[in-house]
N, C-alpha and C positions, 0 to 999 in steps of 0.2 A: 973747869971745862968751859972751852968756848962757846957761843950761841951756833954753829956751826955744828956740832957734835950733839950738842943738846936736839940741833934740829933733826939728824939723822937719828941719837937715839927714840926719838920721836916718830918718824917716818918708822923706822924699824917696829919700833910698839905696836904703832899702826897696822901694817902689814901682818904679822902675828896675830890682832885681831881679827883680822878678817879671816887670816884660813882658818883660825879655829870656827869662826862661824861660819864658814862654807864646810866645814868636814860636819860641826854639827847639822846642818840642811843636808848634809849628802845623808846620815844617818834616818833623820825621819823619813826623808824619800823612798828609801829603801822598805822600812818599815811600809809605809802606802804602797809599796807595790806586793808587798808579802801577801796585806792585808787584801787588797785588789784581790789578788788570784785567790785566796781562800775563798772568797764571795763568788768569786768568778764559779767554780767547781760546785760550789753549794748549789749555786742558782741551775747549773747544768744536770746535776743527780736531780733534781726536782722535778726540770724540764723531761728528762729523762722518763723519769719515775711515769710524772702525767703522760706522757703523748702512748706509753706503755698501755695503760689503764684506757682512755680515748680508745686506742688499736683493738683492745678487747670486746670495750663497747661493740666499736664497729662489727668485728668480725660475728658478737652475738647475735647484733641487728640482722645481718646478711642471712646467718642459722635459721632467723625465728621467719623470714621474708622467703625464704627458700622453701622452708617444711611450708606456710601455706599456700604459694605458688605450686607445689607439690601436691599437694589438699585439693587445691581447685581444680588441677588437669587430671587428677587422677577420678574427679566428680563430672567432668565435661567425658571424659572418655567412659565411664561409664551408662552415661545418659544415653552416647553414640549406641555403643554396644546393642542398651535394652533393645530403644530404636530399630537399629537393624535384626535382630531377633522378633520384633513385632513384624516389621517388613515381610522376614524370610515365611512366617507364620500365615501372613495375608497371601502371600504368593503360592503356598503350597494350600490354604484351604480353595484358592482360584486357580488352581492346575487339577485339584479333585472335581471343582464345581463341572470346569470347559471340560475334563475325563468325562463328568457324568452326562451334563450335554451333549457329548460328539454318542456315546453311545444310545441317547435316547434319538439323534436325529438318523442316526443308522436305522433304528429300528422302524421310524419314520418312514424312511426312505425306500424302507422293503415294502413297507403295508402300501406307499402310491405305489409302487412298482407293479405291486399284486394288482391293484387297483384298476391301473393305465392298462395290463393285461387283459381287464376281463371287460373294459369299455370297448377294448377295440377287438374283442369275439363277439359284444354285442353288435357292435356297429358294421361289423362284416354278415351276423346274424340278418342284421334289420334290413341291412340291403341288400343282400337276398329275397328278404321277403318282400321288397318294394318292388324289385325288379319283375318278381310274382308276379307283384299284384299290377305290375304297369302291363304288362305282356296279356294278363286276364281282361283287363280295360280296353285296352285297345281292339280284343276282339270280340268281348261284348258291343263297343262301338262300331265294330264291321257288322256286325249282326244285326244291330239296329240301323244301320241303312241300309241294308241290303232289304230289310222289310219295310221300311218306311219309302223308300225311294229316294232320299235325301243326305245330303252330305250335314257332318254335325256340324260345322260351318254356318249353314242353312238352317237347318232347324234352330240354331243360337238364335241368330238373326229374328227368324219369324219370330220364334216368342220372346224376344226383348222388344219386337214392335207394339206387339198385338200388348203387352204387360206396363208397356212406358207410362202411359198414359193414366190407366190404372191405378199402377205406384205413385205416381205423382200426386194424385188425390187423395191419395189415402195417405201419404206421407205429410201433405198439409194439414189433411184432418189430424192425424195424431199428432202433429206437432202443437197445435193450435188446443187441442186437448191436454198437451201434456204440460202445457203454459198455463194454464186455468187450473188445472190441480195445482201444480206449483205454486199460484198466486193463492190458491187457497189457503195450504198448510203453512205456507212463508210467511202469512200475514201476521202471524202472530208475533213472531221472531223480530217482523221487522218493526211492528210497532215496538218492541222490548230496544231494539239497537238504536231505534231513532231517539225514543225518548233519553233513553243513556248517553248521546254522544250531546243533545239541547241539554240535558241538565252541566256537561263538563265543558264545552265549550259553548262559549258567549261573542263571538268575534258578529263583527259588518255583514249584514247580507248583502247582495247588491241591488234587493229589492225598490232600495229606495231610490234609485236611477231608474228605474224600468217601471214604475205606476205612479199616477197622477189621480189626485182625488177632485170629481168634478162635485161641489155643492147644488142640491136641489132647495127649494122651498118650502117644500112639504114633501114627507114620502108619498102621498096621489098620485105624484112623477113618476113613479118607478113603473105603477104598471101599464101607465100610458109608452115610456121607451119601452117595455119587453114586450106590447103588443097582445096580439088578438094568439093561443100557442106559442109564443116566442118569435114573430115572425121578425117584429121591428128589431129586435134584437139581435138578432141573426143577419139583418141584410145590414146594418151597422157594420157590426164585424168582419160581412163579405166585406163590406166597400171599401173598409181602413185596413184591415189588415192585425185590428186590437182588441184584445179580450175585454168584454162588461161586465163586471164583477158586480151584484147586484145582492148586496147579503143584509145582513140586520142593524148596519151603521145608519143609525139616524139622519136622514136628509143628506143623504151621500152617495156615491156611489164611485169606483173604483176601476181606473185605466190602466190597463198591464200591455206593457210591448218594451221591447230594448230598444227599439226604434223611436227616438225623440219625439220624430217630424211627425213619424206617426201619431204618435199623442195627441199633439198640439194640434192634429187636424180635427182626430177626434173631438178629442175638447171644442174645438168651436164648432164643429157642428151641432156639437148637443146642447150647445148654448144658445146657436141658433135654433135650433129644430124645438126647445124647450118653449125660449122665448115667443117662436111666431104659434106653438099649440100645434100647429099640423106635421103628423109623425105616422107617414107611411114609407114603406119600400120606395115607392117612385119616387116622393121627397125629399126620402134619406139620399139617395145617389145622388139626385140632384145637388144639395147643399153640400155633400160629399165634393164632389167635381168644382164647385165655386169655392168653394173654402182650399181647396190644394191650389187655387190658385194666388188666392189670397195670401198662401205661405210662401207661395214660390216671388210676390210683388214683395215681401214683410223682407223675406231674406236679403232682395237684391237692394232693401232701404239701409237692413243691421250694415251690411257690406259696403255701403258709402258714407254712413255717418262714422264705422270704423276707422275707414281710409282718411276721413275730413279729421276726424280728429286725431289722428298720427300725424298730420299734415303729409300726406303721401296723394302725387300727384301722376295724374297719366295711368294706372293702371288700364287693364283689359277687362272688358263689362264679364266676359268668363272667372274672370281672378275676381271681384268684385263680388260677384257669387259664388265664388267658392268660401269666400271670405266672409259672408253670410249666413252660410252653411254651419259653418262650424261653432256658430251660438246652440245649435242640434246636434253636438256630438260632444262624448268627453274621450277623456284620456287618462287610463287609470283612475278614474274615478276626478279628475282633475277637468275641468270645459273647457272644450280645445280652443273657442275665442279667448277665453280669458287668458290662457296660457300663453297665445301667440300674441296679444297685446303687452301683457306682461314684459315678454324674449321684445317686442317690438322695443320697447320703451331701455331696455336696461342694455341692448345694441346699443341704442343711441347715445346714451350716455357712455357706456365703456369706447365706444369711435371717438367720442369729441376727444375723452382722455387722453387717447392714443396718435392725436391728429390726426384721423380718415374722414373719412365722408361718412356724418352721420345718418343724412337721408338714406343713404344706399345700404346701408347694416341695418335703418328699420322695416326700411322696405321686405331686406332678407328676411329678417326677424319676424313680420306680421305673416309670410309668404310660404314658413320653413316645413310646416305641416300640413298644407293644402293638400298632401297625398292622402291625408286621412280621411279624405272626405268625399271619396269615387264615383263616379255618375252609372256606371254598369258594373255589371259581376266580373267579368273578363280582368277589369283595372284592380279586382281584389287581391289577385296572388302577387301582382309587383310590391316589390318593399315603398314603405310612403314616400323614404327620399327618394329615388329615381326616379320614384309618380310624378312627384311635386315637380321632379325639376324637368321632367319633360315635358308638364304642362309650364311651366314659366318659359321653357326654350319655343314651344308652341305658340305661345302669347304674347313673343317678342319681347322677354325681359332682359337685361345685361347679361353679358357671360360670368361678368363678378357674382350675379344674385342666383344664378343658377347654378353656378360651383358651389355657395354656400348650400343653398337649399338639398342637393345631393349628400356633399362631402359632411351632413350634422351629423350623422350616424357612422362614417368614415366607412360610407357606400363607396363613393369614388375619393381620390385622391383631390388632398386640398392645394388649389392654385392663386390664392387673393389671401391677404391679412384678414380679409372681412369673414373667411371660413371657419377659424379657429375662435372667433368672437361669438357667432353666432353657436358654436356647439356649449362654449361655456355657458354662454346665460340659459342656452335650455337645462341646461344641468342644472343650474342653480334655481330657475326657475320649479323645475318638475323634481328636484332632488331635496327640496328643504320639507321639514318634518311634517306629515298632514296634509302635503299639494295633492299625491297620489295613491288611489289603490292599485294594488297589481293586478288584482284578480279581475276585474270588470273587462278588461279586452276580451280574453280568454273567454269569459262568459258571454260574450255578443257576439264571437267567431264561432261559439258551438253553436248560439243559434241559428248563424247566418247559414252553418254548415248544415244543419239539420234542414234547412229549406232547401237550400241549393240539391240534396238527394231526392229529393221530393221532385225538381224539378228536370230530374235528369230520366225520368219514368215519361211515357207517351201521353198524351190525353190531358196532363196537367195543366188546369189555366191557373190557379193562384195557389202560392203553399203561405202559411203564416206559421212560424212559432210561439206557443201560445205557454203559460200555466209556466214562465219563469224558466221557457225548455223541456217542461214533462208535458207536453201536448202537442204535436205535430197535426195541424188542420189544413188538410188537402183540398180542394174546390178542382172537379174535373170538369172536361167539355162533356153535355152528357150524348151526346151525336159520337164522339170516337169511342165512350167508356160505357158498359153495359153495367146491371145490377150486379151480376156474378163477379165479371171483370171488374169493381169495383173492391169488391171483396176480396178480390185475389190480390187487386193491388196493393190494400192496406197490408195486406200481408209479406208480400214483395219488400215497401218499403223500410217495415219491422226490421224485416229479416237483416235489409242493405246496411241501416241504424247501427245494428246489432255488431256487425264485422266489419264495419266501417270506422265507427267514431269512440269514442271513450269519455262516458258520460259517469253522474252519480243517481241513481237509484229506477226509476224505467221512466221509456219513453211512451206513450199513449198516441197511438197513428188514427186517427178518424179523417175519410174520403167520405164528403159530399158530393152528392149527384143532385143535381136539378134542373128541371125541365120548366119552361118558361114558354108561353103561347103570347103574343104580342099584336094585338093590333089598334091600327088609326081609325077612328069613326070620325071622316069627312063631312 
């Protein structure tokens, strides 16, 4: 055989081999896919089997979620139920209740009925018999003029003349009776209320603004001031206008008046009158009269070394002493110099602050309560600022200082920056803790007012408030005011006290009368 044939037989072997090994790969192939789908089916019944068994679960789940879902609405709707069977219960025991009500107000309703029935056959009854008795009246009253001669008109008349007079005396008497019992059987009661209200409160009196203790050297003083009866001590009193307290204080003795100036006169007279030993009536007035003069020089000195030391320039000799004045007057228990020096000084600082004019705010500032310090009774009932600022428009002070002076109380309307400066430092001045009491105006306005009734009576020449306000001490002319009429007056003025003012505990009115014979041996 050629290499030709050799090669084909070779080629041909080849070929041979290989389908047989492609028919054996077709066979195992085959076999993997048999196998495949076996697995395939297997895994499917399992899958099957499971999601069967899953579905079950579920549907259990949904059973056992349902019955208590079930459970619950069927416990909500019963709780509903009770509920409105309690409801329907409350409603029918409150339709028996308003039943039994409405029949009880029925029954009510007949008994007024009865009732209104038988008021008004009385009331037809009674005025019947009024009508009686008017018609019986009136001709018993013709009966009685026609014997009397007079019409009842007239006869009223007459004896409410002839009886006026009468009554009136006997109605003073009993009243004046009926006050003396009372003070009797109250006495008791009130010593029990007084000491009860001292023991729980402890507050300020204002006693300590209204008396002055003037020191003696020996008590041998006392009964040379009380005099021969009381006399010296009494004409003191007349002349000042201030009680002498003259009790068991060792080498002391004791000035009560709300009035300052008043004091301070007193006091020096009895300083004087101690020191020179001679202490009669006619002395005491005398030094009385020199010594008020000496306060009236003292004040118009306080009122320029004020002004010199503010450095405040040009005021009006009026303003000057007013500004004197008020070293003798307080304010709420506060001294109205010291407070207006104070507002003077802390203007002028808060002006410089603000860039104004300092001078012209302390000016306001020393100026702003001048009204408190009034020369007659008349200027009492104006408010201070309007006072004030009508005496600075009076006195020729700027229009700036007299808008402040008005507008600090926001009397009138504020027109200058210096306005609203001036009301704070009084605030700040009079509003910090300890500057003021309240109560001390109030208490010097009752007493001014208790004198002021006193002097609105005829006959009056001097009233003084005495005894911290429990003592009203009258001095008449005794040429207009008799003994009786003196008596009557005290009682008068009780009375006017009484319906007039509103005080605490009573007022004591004592009217002197004194007759004085006077002559010059030339």
């Amino acid at each position: 055989m050629d290499s030709t044939t050799l090669i084909l037989v070779a080629i041909a072997g080849l070929f041979v081999g290989f389908l047989i090994a492609k028919f054996m790969e077709k066979g195992k192939a085959s076999k993997t896919i048999v196998n495949a789908k076996k697995d395939a089916n297997s895994i499917l019944k399992e899958a099957k089997i499971e999601g069967e068994n899953i579905r079950k679960d579920k549907i259990f789940q949904a059973k056992e979620k349902f019955l208590e879902l079930k459970a619950e609405h069927e416990k909500v709707i019963n709780n509903k139920d009770k509920k409105i069977s309690e409801a329907e219960k409350r409603t029918r025991d409150k339709e028996s209740q308003v039943s039994s009500e409405l029949s009880k107000s029925k029954k009510l309703n007949e008994q007024l009925d009865n009732k209104i029935k038988g008021v008004a056959y009385k009331e037809e009854f009674y005025n019947k018999k009024q009508s009686e008795l008017e018609k019986l009246h009136k001709n018993q009253v013709q009966q009685l003029e026609v014997i009397s001669g007079l019409s009842a008109e007239d006869a009223k008349s007459q004896l409410m003349e002839s009886l006026k007079e009468t009554a009136k005396t006997d109605a003073m008497a009993f009243l004046q009776t009926t006050m003396e019992e009372a003070k009797l059987t109250a006495q008791q009661e009130a010593r029990k209320i007084v000491i009860n209200t001292i023991q729980r409160i402890g507050t300020e009196e204002a006693v300590e603004n209204c008396v002055s203790v003037f020191n003696l050297e020996s008590d041998d003083v006392k009964g040379r001031i009380i005099g021969r009866e009381g006399r010296n001590i009494r004409a003191i009193e007349a002349a000042t206008g201030v009680e002498i307290i003259v009790d068991d204080t060792p080498e002391a003795i004791i000035l009560s008046c709300f009035d300052s100036v008043r004091r301070e006169i007193a006091r020096l007279s009895l300083h004087k009158l101690v020191t020179d030993g001679r202490i009669h009536p006619a002395r005491i007035e005398e030094i009385v009269r020199k010594t008020e003069k000496q306060i009236e020089q003292e004040i118009v000195e306080i009122g320029k070394r004020t002004v010199i030391d503010l450095g405040i320039h040009g005021l009006h000799p009026e303003l000057i002493k007013a500004v004197g004045r008020m070293k003798y007057r307080s304010s709420y228990g506060q001294n109205l110099l010291q407070h207006s020096r104070e507002v003077a000084k802390l203007c002028g600082v808060m002006a410089s602050e603000l860039g104004l004019n300092p001078k012209l705010a302390k000016r306001a500032g020393l100026l702003h309560d001048i009204g408190k310090v009034p020369n007659t009774e008349a200027e009492v009932e104006t408010p201070h600022a309007i006072l004030g600022m009508q005496w600075a428009e009076k006195f020729g002070e700027k229009p700036d200082v007299c808008n402040a002076i008005g507008a600090h109380h926001d009397e009138v309307e504020m027109k200058t920056l210096i306005s609203p400066i001036i009301q704070v430092c009084d605030a700040i001045s009079g509003a910090r803790p300890g500057a003021r009491r309240q109560v001390l105006d109030s208490y010097i306005q009752r007493l001014k007012d208790l004198e002021e009734i006193a002097f609105a009576f005829g006959g009056v020449q001097k009233a003084y408030a005495i005894q911290a306000g429990r003592e009203l001490r009258v001095i008449v002319e005794s040429e207009k005011v008799s003994d009786d009429k003196a008596a009557q007056l005290s009682f008068e003025i009780s009375q006017k006290i009484q319906t007039d003012m509103t005080y605490p505990g009573q007022v004591k009115v004592t009217v002197i009368r004194e007759t004085r014979s006077v002559n010059v041996a030339k």
